[in-house]
mmCIF file as Biopython writes it, N, C-alpha, C and O atoms, coordinates in Angstrom:
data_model
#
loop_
_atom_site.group_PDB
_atom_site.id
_atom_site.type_symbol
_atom_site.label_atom_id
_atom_site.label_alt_id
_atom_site.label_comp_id
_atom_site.label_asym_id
_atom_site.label_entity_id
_atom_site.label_seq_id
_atom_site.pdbx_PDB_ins_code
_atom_site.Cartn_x
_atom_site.Cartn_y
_atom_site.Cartn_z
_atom_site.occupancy
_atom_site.B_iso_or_equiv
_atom_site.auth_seq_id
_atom_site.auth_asym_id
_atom_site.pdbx_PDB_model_num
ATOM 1   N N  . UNK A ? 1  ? 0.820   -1.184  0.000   1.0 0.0 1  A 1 
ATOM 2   C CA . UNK A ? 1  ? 0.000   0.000   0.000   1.0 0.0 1  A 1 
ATOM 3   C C  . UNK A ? 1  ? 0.872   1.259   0.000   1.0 0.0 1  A 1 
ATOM 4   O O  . UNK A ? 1  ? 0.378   2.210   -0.606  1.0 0.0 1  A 1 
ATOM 5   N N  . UNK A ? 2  ? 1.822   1.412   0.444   1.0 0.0 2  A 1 
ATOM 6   C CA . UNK A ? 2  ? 2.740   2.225   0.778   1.0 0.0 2  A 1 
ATOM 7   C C  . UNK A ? 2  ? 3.461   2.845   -0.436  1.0 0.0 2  A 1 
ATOM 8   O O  . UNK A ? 2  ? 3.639   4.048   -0.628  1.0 0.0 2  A 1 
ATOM 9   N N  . UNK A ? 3  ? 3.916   1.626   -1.370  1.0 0.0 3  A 1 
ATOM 10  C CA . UNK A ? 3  ? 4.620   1.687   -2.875  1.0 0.0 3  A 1 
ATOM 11  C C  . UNK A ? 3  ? 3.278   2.268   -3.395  1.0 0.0 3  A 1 
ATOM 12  O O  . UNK A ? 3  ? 3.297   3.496   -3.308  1.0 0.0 3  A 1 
ATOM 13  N N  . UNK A ? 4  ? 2.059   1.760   -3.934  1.0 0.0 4  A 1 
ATOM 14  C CA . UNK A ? 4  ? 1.127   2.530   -4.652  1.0 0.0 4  A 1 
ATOM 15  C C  . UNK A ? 4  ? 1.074   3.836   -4.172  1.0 0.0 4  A 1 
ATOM 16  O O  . UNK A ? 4  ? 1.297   4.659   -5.060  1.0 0.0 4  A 1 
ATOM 17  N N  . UNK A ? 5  ? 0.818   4.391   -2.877  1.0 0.0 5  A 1 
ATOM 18  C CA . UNK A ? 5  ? 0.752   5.414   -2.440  1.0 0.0 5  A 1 
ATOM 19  C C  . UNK A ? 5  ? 1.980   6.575   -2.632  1.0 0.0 5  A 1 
ATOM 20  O O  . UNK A ? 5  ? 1.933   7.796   -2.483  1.0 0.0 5  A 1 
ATOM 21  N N  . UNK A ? 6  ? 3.270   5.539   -3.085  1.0 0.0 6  A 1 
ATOM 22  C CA . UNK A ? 6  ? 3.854   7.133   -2.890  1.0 0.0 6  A 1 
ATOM 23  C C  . UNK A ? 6  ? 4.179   7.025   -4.572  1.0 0.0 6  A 1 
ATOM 24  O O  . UNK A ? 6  ? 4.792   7.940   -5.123  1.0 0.0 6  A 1 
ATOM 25  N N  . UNK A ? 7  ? 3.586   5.503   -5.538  1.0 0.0 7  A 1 
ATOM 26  C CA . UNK A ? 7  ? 3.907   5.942   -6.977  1.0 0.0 7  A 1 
ATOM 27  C C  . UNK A ? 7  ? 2.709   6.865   -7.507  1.0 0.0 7  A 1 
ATOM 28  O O  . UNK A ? 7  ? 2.942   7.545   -8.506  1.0 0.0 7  A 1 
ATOM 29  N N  . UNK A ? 8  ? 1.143   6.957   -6.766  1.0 0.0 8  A 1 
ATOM 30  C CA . UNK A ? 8  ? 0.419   7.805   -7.210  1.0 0.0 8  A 1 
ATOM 31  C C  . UNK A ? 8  ? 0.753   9.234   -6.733  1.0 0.0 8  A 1 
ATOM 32  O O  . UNK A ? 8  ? 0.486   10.164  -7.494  1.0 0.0 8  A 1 
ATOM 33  N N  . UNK A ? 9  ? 1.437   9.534   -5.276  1.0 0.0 9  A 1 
ATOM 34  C CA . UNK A ? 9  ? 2.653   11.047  -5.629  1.0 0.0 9  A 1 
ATOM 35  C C  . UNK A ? 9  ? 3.112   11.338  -6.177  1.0 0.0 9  A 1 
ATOM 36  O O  . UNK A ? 9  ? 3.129   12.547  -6.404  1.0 0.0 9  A 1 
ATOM 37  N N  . UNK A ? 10 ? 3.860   10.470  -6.842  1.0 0.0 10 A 1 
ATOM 38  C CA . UNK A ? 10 ? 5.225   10.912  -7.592  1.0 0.0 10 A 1 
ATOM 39  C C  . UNK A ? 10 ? 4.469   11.213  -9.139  1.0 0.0 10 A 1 
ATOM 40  O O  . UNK A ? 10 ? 4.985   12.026  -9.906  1.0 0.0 10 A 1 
ATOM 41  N N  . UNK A ? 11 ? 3.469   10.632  -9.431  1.0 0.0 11 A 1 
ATOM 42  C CA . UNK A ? 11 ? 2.857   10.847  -10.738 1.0 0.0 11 A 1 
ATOM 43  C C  . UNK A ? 11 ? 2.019   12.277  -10.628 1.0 0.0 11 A 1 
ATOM 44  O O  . UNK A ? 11 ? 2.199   13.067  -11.555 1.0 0.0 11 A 1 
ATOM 45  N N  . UNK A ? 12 ? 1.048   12.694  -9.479  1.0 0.0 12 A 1 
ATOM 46  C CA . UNK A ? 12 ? 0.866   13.630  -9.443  1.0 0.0 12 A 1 
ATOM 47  C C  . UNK A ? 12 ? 1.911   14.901  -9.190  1.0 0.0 12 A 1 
ATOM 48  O O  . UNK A ? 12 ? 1.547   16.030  -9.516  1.0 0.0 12 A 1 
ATOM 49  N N  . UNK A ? 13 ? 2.804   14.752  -8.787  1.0 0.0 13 A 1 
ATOM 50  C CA . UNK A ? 13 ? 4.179   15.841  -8.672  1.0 0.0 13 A 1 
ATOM 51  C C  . UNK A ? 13 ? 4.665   16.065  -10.425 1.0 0.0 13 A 1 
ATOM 52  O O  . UNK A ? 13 ? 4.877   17.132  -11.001 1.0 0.0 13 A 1 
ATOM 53  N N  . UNK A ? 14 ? 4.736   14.786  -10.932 1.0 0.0 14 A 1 
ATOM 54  C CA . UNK A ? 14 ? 5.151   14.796  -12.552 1.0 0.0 14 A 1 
ATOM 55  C C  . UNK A ? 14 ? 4.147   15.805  -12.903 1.0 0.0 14 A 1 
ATOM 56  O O  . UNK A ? 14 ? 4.430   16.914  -13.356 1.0 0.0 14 A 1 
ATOM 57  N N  . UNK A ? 15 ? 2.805   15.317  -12.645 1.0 0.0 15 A 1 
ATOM 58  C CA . UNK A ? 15 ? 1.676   15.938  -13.653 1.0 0.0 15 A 1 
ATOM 59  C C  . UNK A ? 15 ? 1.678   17.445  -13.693 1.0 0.0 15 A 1 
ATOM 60  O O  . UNK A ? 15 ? 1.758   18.110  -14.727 1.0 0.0 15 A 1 
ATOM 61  N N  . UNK A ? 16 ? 1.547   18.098  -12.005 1.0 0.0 16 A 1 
ATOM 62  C CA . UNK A ? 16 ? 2.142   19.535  -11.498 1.0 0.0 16 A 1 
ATOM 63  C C  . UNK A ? 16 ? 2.941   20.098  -12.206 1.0 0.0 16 A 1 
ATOM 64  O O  . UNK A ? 16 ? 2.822   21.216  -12.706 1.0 0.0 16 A 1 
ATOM 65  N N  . UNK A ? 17 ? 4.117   19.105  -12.332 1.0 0.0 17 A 1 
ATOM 66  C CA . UNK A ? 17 ? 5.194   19.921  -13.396 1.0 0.0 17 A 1 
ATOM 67  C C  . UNK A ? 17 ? 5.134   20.001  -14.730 1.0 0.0 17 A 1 
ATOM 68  O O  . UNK A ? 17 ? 5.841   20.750  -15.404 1.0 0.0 17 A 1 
ATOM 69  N N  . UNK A ? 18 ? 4.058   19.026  -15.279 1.0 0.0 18 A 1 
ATOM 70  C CA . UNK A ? 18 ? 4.668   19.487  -16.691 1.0 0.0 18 A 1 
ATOM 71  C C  . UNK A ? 18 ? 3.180   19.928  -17.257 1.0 0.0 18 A 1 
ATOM 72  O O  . UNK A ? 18 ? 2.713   19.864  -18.394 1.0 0.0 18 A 1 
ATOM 73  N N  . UNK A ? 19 ? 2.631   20.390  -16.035 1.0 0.0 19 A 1 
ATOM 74  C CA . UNK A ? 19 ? 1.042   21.091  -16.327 1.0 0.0 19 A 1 
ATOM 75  C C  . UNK A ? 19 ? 1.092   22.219  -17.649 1.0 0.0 19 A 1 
ATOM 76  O O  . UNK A ? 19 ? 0.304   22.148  -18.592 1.0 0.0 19 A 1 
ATOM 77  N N  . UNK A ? 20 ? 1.987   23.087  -17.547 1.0 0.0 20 A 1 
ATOM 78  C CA . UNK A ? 20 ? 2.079   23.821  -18.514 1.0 0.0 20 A 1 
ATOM 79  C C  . UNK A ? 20 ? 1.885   23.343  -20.169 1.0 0.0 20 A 1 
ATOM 80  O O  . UNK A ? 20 ? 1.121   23.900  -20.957 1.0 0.0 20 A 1 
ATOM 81  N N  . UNK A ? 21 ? 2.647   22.337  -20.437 1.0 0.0 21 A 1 
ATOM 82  C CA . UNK A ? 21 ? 2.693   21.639  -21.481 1.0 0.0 21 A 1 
ATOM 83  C C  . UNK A ? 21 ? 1.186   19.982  -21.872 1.0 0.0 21 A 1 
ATOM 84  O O  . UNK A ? 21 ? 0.927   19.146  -22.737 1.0 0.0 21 A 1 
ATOM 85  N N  . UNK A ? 22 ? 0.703   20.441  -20.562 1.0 0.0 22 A 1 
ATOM 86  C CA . UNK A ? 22 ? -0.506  19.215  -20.604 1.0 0.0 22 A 1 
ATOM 87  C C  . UNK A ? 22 ? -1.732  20.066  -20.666 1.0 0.0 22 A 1 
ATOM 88  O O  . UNK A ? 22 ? -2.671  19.550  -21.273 1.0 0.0 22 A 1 
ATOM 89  N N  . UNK A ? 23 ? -1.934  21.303  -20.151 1.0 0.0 23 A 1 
ATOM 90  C CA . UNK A ? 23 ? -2.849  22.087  -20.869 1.0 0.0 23 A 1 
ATOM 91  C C  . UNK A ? 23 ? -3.112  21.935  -22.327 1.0 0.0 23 A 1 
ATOM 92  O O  . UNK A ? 23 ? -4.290  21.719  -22.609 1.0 0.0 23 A 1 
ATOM 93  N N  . UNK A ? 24 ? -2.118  22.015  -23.482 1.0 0.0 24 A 1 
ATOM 94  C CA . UNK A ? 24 ? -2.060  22.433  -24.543 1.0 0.0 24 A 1 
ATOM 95  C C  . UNK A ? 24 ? -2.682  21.093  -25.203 1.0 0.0 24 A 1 
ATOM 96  O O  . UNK A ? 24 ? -3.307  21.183  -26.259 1.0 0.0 24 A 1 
ATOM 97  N N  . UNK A ? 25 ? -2.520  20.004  -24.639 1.0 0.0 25 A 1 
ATOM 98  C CA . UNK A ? 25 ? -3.419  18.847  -25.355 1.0 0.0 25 A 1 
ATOM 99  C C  . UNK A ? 25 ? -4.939  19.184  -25.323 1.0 0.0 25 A 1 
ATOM 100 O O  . UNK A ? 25 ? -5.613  19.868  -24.552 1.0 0.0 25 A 1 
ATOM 101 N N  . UNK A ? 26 ? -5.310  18.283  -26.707 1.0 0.0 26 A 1 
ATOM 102 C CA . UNK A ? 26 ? -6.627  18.544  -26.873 1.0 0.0 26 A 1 
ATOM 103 C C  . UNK A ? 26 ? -7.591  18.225  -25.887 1.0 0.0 26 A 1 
ATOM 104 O O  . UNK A ? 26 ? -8.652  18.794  -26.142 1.0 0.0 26 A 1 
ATOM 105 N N  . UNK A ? 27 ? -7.642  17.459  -24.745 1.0 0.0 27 A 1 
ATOM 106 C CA . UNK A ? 27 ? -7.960  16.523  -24.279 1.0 0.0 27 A 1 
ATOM 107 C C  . UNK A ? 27 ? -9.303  17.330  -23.591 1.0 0.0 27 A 1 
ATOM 108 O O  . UNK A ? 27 ? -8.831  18.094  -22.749 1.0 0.0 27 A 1 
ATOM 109 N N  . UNK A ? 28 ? -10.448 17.429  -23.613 1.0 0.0 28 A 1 
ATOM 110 C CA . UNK A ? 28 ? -11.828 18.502  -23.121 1.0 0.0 28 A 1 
ATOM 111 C C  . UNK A ? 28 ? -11.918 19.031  -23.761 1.0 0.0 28 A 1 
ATOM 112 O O  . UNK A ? 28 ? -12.415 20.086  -23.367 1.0 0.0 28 A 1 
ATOM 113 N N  . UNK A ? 29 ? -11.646 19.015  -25.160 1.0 0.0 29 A 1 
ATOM 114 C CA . UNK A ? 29 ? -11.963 19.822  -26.294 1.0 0.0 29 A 1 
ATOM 115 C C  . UNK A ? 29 ? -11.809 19.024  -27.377 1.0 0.0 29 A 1 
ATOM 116 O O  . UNK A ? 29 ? -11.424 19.508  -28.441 1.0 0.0 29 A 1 
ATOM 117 N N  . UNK A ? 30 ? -12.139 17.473  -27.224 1.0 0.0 30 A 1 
ATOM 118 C CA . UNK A ? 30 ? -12.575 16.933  -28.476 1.0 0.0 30 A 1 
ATOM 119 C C  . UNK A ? 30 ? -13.830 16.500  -28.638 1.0 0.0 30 A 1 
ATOM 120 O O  . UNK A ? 30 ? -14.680 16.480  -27.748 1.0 0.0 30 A 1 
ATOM 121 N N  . UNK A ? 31 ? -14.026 16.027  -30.144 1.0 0.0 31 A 1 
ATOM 122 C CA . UNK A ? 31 ? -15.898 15.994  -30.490 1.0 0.0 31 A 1 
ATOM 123 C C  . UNK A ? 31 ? -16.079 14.999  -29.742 1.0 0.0 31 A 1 
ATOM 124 O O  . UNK A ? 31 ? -15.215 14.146  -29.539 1.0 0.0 31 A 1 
ATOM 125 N N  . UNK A ? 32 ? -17.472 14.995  -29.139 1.0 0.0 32 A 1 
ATOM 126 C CA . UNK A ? 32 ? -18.025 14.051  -28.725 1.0 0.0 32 A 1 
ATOM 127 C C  . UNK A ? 32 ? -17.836 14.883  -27.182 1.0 0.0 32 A 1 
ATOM 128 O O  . UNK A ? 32 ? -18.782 14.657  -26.426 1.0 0.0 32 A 1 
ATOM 129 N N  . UNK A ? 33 ? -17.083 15.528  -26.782 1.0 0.0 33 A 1 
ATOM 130 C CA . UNK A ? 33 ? -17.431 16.344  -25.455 1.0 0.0 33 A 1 
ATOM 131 C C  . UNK A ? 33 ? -18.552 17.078  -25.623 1.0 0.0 33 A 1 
ATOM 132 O O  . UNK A ? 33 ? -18.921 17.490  -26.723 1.0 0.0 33 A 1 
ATOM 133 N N  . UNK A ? 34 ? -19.292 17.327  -24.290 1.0 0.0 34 A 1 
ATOM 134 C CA . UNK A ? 34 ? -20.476 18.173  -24.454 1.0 0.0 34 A 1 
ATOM 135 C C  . UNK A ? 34 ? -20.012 19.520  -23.814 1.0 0.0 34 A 1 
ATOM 136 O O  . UNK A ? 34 ? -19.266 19.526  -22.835 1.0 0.0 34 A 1 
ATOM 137 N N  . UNK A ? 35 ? -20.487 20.676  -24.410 1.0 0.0 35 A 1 
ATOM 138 C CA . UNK A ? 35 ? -20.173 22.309  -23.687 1.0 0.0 35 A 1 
ATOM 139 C C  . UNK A ? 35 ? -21.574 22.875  -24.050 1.0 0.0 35 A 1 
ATOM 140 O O  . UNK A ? 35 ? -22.125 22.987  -25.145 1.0 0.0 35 A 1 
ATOM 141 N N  . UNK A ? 36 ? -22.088 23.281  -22.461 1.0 0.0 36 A 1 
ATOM 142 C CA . UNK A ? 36 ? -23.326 23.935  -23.064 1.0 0.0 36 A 1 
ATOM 143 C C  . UNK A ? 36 ? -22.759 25.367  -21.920 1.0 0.0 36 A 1 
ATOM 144 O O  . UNK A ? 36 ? -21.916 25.257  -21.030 1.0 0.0 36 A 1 
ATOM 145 N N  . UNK A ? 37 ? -23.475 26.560  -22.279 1.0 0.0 37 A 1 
ATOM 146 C CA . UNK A ? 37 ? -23.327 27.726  -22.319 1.0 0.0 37 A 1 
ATOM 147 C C  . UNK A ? 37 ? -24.369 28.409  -22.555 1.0 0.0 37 A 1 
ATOM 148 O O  . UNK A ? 37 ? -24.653 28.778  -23.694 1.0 0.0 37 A 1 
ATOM 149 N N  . UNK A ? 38 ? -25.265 28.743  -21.253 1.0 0.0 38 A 1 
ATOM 150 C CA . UNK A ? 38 ? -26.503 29.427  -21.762 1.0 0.0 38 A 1 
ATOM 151 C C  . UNK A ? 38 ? -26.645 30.977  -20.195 1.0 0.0 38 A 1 
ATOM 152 O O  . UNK A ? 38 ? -26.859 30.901  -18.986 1.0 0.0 38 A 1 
ATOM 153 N N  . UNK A ? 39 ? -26.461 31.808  -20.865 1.0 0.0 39 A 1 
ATOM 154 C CA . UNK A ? 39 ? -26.635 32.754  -19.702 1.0 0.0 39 A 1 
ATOM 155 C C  . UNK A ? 39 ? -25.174 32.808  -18.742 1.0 0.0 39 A 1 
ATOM 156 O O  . UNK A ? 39 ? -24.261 32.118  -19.196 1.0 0.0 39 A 1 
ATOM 157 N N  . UNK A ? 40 ? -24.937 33.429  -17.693 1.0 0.0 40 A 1 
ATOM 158 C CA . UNK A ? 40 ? -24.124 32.589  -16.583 1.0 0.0 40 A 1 
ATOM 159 C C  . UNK A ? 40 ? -24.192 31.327  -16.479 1.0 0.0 40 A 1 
ATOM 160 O O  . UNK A ? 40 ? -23.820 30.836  -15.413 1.0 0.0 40 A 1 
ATOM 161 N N  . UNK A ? 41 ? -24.535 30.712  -17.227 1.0 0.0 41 A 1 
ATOM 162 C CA . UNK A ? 41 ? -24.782 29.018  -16.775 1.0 0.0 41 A 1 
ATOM 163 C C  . UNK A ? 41 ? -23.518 28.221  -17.785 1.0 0.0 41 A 1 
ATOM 164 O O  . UNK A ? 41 ? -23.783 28.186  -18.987 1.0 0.0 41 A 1 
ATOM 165 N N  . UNK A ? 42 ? -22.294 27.646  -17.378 1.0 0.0 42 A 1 
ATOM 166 C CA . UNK A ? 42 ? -21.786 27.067  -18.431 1.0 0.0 42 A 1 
ATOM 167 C C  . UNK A ? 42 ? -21.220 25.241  -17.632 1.0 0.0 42 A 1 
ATOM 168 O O  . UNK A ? 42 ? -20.591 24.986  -16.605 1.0 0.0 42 A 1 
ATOM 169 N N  . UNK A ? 43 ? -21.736 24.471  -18.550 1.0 0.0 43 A 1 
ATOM 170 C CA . UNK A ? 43 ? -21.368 23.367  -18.402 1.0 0.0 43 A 1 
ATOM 171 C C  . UNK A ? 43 ? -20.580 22.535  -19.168 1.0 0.0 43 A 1 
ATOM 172 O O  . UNK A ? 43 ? -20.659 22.615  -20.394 1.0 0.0 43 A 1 
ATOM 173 N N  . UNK A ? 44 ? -19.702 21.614  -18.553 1.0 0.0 44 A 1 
ATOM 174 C CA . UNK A ? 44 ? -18.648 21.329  -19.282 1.0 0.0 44 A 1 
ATOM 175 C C  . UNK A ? 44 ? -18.950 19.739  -19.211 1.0 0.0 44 A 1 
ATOM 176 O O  . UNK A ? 44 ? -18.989 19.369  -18.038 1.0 0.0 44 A 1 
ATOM 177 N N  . UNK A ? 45 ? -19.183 18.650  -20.183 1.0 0.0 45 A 1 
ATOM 178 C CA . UNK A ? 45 ? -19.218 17.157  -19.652 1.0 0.0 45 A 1 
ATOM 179 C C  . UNK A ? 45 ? -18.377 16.618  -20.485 1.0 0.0 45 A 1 
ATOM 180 O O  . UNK A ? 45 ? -18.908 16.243  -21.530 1.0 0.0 45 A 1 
ATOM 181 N N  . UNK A ? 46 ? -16.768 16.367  -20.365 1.0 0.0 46 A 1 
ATOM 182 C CA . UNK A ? 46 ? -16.133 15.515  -21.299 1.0 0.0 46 A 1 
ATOM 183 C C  . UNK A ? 46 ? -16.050 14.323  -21.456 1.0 0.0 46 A 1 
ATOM 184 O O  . UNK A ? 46 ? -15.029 13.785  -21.026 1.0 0.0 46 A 1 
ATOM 185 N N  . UNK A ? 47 ? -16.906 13.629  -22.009 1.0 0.0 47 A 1 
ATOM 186 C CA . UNK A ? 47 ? -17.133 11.726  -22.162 1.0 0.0 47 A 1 
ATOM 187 C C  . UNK A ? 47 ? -15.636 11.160  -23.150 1.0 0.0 47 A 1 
ATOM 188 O O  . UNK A ? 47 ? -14.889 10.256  -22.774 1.0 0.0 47 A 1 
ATOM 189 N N  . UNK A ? 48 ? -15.513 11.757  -24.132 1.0 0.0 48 A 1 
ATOM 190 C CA . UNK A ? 48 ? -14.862 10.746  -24.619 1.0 0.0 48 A 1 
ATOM 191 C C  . UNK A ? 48 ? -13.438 11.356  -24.470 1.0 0.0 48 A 1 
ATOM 192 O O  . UNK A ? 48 ? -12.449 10.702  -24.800 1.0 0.0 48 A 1 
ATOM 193 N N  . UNK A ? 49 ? -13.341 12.666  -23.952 1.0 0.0 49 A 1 
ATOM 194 C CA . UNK A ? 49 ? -11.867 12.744  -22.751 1.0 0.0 49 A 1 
ATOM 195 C C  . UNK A ? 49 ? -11.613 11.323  -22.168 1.0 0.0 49 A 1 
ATOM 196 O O  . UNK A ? 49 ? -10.879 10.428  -22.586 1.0 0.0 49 A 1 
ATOM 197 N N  . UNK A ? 50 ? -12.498 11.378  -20.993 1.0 0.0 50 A 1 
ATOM 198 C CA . UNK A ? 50 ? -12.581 10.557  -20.138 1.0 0.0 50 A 1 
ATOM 199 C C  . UNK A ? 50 ? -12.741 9.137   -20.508 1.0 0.0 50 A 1 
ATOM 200 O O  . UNK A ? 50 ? -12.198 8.250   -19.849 1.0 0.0 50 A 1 
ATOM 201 N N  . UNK A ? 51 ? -13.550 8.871   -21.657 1.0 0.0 51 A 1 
ATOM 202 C CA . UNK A ? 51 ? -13.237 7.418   -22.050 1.0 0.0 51 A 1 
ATOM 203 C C  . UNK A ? 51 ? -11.741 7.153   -22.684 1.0 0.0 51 A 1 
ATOM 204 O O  . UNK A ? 51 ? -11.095 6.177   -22.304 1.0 0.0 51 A 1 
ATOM 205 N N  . UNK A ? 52 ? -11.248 8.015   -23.614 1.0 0.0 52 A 1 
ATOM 206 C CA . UNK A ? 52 ? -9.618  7.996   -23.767 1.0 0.0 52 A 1 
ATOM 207 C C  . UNK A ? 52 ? -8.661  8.147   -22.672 1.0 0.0 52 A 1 
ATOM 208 O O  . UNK A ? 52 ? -7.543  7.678   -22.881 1.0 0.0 52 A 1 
ATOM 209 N N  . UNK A ? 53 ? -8.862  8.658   -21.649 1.0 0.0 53 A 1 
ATOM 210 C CA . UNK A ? 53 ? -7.684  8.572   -20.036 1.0 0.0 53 A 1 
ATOM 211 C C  . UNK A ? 53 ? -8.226  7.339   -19.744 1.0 0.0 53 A 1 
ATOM 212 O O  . UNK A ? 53 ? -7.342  6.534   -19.450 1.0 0.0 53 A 1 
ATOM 213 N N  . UNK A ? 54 ? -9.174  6.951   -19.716 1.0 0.0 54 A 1 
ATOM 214 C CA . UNK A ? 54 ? -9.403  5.706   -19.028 1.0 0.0 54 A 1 
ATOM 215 C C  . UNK A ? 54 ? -9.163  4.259   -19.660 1.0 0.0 54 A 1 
ATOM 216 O O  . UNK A ? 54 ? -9.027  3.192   -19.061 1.0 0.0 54 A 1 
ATOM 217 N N  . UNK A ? 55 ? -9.148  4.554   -21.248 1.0 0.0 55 A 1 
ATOM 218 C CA . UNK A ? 55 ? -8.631  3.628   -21.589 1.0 0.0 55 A 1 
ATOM 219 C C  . UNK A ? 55 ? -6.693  3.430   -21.857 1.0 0.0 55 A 1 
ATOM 220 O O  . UNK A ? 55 ? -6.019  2.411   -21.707 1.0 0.0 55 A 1 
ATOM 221 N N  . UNK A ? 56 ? -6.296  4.677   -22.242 1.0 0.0 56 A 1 
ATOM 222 C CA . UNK A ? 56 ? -4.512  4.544   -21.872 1.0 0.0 56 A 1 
ATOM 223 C C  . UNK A ? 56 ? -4.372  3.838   -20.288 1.0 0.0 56 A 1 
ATOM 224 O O  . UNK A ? 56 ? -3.617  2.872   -20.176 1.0 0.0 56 A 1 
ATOM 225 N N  . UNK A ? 57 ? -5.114  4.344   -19.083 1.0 0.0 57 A 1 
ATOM 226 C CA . UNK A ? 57 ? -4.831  4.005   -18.030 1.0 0.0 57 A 1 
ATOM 227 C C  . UNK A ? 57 ? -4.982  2.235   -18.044 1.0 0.0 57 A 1 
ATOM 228 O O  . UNK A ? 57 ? -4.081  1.544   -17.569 1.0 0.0 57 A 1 
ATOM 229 N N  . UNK A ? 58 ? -6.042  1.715   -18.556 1.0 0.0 58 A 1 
ATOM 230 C CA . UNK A ? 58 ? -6.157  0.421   -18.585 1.0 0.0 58 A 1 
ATOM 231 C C  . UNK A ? 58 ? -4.987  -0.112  -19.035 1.0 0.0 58 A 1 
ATOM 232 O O  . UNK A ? 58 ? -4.209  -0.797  -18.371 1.0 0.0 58 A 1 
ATOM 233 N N  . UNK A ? 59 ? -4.867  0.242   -20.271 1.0 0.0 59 A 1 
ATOM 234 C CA . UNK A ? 59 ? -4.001  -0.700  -20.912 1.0 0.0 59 A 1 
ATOM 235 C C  . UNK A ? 59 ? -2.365  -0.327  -20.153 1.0 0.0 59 A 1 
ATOM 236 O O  . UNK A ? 59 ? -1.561  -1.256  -20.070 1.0 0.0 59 A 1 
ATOM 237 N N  . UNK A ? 60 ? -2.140  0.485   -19.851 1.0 0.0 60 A 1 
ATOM 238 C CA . UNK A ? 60 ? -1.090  0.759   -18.795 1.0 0.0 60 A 1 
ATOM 239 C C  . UNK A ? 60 ? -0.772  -0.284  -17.825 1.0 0.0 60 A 1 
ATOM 240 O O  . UNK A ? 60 ? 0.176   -1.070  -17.841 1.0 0.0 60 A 1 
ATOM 241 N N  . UNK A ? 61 ? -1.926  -0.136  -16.794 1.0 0.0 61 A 1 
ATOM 242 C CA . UNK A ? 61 ? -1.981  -1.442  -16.165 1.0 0.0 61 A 1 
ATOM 243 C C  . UNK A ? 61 ? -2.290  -2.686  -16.508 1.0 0.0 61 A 1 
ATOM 244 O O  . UNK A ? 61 ? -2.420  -3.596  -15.690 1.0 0.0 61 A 1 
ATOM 245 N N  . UNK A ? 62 ? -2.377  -2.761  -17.290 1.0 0.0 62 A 1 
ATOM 246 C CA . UNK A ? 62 ? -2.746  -4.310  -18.478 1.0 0.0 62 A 1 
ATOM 247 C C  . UNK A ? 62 ? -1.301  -4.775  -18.027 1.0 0.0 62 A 1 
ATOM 248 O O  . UNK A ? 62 ? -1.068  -5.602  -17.145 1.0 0.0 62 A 1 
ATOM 249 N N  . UNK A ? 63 ? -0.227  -3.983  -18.913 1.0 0.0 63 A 1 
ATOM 250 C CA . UNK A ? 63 ? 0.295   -3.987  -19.611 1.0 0.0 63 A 1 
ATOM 251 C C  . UNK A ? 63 ? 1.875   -4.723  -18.154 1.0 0.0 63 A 1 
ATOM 252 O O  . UNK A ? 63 ? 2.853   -5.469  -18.187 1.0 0.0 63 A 1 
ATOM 253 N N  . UNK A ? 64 ? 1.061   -3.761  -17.036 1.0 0.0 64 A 1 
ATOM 254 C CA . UNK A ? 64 ? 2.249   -4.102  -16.094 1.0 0.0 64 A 1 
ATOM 255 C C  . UNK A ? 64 ? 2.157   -5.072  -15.432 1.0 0.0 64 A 1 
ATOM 256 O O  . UNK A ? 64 ? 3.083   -5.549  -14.777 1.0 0.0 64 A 1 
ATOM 257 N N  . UNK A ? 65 ? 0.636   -5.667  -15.524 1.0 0.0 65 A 1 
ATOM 258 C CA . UNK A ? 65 ? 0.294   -7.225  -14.841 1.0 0.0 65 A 1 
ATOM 259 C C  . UNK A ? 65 ? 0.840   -8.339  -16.090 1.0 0.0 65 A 1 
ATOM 260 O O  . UNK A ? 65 ? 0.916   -9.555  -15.913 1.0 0.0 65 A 1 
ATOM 261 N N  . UNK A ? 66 ? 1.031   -7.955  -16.782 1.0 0.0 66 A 1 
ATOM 262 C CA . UNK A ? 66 ? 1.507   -9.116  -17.432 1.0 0.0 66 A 1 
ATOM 263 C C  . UNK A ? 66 ? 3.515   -9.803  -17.384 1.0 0.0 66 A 1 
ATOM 264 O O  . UNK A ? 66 ? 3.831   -10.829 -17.985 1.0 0.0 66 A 1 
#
């Protein structure tokens, strides 16, 4: 528990740092995201963001159980 815990730090410390350069990916701004915007009201729902992180993440760990 200890090793997971301090490799999900060390990945969020990576992410912190190279935030600048991970902004600039498309990633919440591809089709199939929803943006609605009506009044003060703006909503953001990124599905197939989130189905693409979630599938690199799989196969990541696929990849290290084997």
């Amino acid at each position: 528990m200890r090793r997971l815990l301090i490799i999900f730090g060390l990945a969020l410390l990576l992410a912190g740092v190279v935030w600048p350069w991970l902004r600039k990916l498309p990633f919440g701004r591809l089709p199939g995201d929803i943006h609605i915007v009506k009044g003060g009201f703006s909503l953001h729902i990124p599905i197939v963001s989130c189905a693409l992180v979630s599938l690199a993440v799989w196969l990541i760990l696929w990849l290290f159980r084997r």
